[in-house]
N, C-alpha and C positions, 0 to 999 in steps of 0.2 A: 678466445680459446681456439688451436687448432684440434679438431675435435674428427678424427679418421682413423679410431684404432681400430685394428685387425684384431684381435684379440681381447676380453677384460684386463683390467691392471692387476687384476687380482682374484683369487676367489675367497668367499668370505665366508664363514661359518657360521654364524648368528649375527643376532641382534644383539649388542652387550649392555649399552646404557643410555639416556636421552639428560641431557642438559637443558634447563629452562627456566627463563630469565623472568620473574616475578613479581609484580609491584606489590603484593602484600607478602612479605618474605618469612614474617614473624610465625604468623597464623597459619600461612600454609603450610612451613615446616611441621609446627604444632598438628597441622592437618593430620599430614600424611605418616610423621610419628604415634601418633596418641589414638584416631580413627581411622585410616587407611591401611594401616596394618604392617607399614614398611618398618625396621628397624635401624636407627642410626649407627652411623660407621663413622664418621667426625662429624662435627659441627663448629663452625664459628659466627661471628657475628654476619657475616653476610652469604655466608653459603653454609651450604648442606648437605652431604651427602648419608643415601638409604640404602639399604638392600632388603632385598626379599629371601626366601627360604632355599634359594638355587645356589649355584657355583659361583655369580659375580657377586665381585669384590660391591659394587652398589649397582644401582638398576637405573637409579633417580639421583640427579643432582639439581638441587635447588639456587638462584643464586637473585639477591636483591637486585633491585635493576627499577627504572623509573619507568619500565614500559613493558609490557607481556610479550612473549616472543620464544624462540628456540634458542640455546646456545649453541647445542651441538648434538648430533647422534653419533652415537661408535659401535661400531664394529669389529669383531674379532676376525684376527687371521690365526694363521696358523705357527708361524716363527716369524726369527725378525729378518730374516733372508727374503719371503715374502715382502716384507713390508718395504725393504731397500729396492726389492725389485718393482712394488708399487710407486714407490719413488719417482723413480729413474721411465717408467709409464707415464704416469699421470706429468714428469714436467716436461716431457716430450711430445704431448699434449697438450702445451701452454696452459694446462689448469692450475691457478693459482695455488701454491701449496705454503702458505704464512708458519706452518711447523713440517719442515725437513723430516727425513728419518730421522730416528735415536731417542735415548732415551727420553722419556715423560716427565715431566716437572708440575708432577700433579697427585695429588689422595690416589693414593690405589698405585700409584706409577704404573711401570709396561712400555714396552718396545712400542714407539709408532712415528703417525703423520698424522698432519690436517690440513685437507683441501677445501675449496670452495666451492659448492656445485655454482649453476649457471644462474640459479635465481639468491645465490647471496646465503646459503646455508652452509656450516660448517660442519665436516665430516670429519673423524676420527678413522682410522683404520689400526691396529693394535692388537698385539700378543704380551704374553709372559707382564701380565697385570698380576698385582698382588692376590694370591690363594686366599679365598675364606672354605673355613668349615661348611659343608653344604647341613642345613638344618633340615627337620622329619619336614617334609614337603606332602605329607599324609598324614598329617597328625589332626589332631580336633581346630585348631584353631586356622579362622578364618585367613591366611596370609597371601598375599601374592608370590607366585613361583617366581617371575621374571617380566621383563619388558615384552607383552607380546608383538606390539604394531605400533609404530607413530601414523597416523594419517596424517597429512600435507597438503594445504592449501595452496595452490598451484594457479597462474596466469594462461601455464602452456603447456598442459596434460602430454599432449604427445611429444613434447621438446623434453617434460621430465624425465616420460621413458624410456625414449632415447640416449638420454644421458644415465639413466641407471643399469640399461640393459647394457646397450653398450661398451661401456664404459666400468661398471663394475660389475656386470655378470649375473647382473639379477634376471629373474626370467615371470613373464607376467602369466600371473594363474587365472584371474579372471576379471572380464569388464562390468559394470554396471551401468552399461551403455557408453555411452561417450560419456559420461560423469565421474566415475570411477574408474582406477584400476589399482588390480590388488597383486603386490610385487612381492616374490619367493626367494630366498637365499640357502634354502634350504628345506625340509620338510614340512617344515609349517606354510599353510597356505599361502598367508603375505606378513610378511613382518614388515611394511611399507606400503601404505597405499594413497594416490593421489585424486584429490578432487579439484575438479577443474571451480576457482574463486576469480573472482574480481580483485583480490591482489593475495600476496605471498603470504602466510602465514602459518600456525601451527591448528589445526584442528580439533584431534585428542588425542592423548597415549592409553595406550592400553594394555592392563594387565592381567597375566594369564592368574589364575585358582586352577586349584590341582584337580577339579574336579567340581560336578555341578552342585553338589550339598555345600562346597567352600565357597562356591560361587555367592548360593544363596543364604549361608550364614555373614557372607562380607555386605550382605543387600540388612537383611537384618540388622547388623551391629550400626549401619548409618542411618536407619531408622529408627535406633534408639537415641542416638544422638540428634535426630528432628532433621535430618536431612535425607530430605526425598529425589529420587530420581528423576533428571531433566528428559531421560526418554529410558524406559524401557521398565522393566526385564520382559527381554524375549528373545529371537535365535532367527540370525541371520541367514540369508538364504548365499552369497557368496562366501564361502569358507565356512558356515552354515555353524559358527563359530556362536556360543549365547551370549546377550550383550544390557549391560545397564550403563548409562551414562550420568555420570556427577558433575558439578561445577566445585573446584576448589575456591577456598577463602577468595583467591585473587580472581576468580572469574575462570581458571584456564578449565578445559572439560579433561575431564581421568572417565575412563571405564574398567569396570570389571566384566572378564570373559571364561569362557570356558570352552571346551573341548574343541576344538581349532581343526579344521578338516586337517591331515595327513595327505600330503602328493607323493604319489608314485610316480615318477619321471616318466619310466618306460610306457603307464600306462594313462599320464594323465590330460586329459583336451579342455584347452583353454574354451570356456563359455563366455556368450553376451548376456549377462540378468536383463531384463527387463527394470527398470523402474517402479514396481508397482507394493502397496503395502502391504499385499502376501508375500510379497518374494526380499524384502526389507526386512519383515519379521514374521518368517515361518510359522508362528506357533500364535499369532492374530492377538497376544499380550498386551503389548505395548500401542499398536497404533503408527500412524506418522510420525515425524517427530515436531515439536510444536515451535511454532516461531520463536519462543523462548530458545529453546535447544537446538535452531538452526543458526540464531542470534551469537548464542556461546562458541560453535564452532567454526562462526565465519572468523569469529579470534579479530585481533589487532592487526593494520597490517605491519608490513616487519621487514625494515629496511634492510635488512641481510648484514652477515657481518664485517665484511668492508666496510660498511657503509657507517656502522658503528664505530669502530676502528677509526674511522676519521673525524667523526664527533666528539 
């Protein structure tokens, strides 16, 4: 990659959906339909796609696969004049781009592209995706609003953020020493955040509740069904955002979150958290988290998708 933009390729407006590749594809589906709270938008034999109570067309896409790992994250722009212009950036940039502009050939269709960041991940960037009805996003029942954060298992923390700031214009709200960092595209604290791993992989995704009582009726409903949380409920001290973490059927970790700090641009200064298990979970609930739960998120590693591609 020739990698010396002057400027982002783009700027991006949310977080729209995360794709991931799962070796138990049956159950998890079942998972995230029947206990997790997402609602299906298709299904076939080998993939899946959910939505939550927000604007996207899905949140989650499911898809069998013989090994745990990311598909793809996407991105919303704003038109497709954007995105051409993203294009015409990012391959002037030598960043591999395996879908061109134009139209999607996909559930949900939408204006886009798909590039390759530097450690083998495949991105989406994408407008004018199929309208769904936005559902009572305040109603009783426990549902996810939207995708809040994928975390990222990273080799080379500061080579990821250089390539997202960079490069797509993200901007970092805050560190958790050299271990973390938590990456903004918009007002929500970090819809992306990378932890420095021993190899490349997926983390957890995390889903916003519209509020702390959804939060803890979604904690509830998985405790009727006998599934206990691999860490938490408690409230974090970056993005100060609440947090419970699950293990799906396949092993991969999902969180439930809730109230997500809010960045004021003009007024807001990047911090270093400390490492410490006050400052991990504010409110002294949950504890560490246990090698079980550091186990889950160190994830499979994940030969990126070229590399797939050629397999």
């Amino acid at each position: 990659m020739r990698l010396q933009p002057t400027e982002p390729v783009a700027r991006l407006r949310a977080l729209r959906s995360v794709s991931l590749r799962t070796e138990n594809f049956a159950d998890s589906a079942e998972f995230y339909r029947e206990i997790w709270g997402l609602t299906p938008v298709e299904t076939d034999r080998d993939a899946a796609w959910l939505r939550g109570t927000g604007s996207e067309h899905h949140i989650v896409e499911l898809r069998r696969s013989e090994r745990n790992g990311l598909g793809k994250i996407a991105f919303a722009l704003g038109t497709p004049a954007e995105v051409d212009e993203a294009g015409r950036r990012l391959s002037a940039l030598g960043v591999p781009m395996p879908v061109e502009p134009g139209r999607l050939d996909q559930i949900g269709g939408g204006y886009g592209l798909r590039f390759v960041d530097p450690e083998g991940r495949l991105v989406e960037l994408s407008c004018d995706v199929e309208a769904v009805v936005t559902q009572d996003p305040d109603g009783l029942p426990a549902v996810p609003r939207k995708v809040a954060h994928v975390v990222l298992n990273t080799v080379d923390i500061d080579a990821a953020c250089e390539f997202y700031t960079r490069v797509l214009g993200m901007r970092i709200s805050d560190w958790s020493e050299h271990q973390m960092a938590f990456l903004r595209c918009n007002a929500d604290h970090h819809v992306i955040a990378f932890n420095q791993a021993e190899w490349t992989s997926v983390n957890h995704v995390a889903y916003e509740m519209p509020s702390m009582d959804h939060f803890m009726r979604g904690i509830g409903r998985l405790k009727h069904h006998g599934i206990t949380p691999l860490w938490g409920p408690g409230r974090h001290g970056p993005g100060s955002n609440t947090f419970s973490y699950f293990a799906d059927p396949a092993g991969l970790v999902c969180e439930y979150t809730s109230d997500v700090a809010q960045v004021d641009e003009d007024a807001w200064l990047c911090r270093v958290w400390r490492r410490t298990p006050e400052l991990s979970d504010q409110r002294g609930t949950a504890g560490p988290p246990s090698k079980d739960a550091r186990a889950h998120m160190a994830g499979k590693p994940d030969p990126g998708y070229l590399e797939l591609v050629r397999s």
